[in-house]
DOMI-409566 format. One line per field, with one value per residue (C-alpha): residue number from 1; x, y, z. Coordinates in steps of 0.02 Angstrom, whole numbers, plus 50000, padded with zeros to 5 digits. Layout:
<atoms>
num <- (NUM ...)
east <- (X ...)
north <- (Y ...)
up <- (Z ...)
</atoms>
This chain:
<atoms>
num <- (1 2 3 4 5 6 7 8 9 10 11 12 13 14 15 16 17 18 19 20 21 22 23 24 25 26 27 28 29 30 31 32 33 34 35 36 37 38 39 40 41 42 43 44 45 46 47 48 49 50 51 52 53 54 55 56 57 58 59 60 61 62 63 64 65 66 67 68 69 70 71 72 73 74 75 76 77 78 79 80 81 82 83 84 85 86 87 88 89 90 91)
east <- (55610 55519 55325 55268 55271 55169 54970 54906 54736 54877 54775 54595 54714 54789 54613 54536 54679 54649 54470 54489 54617 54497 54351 54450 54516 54353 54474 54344 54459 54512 54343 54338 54485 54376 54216 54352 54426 54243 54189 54343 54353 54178 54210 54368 54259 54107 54004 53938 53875 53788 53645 53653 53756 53737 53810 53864 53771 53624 53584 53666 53580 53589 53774 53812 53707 53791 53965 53897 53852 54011 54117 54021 54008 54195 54215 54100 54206 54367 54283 54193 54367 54435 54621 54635 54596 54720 54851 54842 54844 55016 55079)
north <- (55306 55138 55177 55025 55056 55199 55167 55212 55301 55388 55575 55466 55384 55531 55624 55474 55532 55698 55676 55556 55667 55821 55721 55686 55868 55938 56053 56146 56201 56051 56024 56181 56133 55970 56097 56211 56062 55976 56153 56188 55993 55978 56151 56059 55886 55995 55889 55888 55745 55788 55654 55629 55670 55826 55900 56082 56034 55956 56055 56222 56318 56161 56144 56311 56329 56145 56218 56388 56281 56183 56337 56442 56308 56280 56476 56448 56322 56422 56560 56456 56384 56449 56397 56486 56649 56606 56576 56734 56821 56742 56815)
up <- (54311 54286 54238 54272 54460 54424 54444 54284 54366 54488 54493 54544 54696 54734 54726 54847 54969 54974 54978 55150 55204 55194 55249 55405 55447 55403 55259 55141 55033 54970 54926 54845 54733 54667 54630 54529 54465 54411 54323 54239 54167 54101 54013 53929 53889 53843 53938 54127 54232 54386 54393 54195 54060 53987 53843 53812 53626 53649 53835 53829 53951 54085 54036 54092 54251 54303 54271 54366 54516 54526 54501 54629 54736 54746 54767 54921 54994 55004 55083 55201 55273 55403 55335 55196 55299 55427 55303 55213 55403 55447 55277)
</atoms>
């Protein structure tokens, strides 16, 4: 396979199309996955931005409440959609 027909920011695309694509189905639990997503990528990088940068050294306690928030708040999101539940019913 050819990379250069490959976008090289393909995940951000892809991202922008499932974010429209939830957006338009009203589909929580997609925004759910970018919350998870968002808390479990600023643990890797050690550094949050929510309105500023923060750093897991300079701003511990901030660090960990922002990655609480995004983490909780993507928790919140699956179990406020209504898919998920009916999915695991037909199972």
């Amino acid at each position: 396979m050819n990379s250069k027909y490959i976008p090289k920011r393909w995940k951000t695309i892809l991202a922008l199309i499932l974010a429209a694509f939830a957006f338009k189905f009203n589909l929580l639990f997609i925004w759910g996955m970018f919350c998870l997503f968002w808390g479990v990528e600023n643990i890797r990088a050690k550094e949050a931005y929510f309105v500023e940068r923060v750093t897991r050294r300079d701003d511990p306690i901030l660090y960990w409440i922002i990655i609480a928030v995004w983490l909780v708040m993507g928790l919140f999101y699956f179990y406020l959609d209504d898919t998920i539940f009916n999915l695991m019913n037909r199972a």
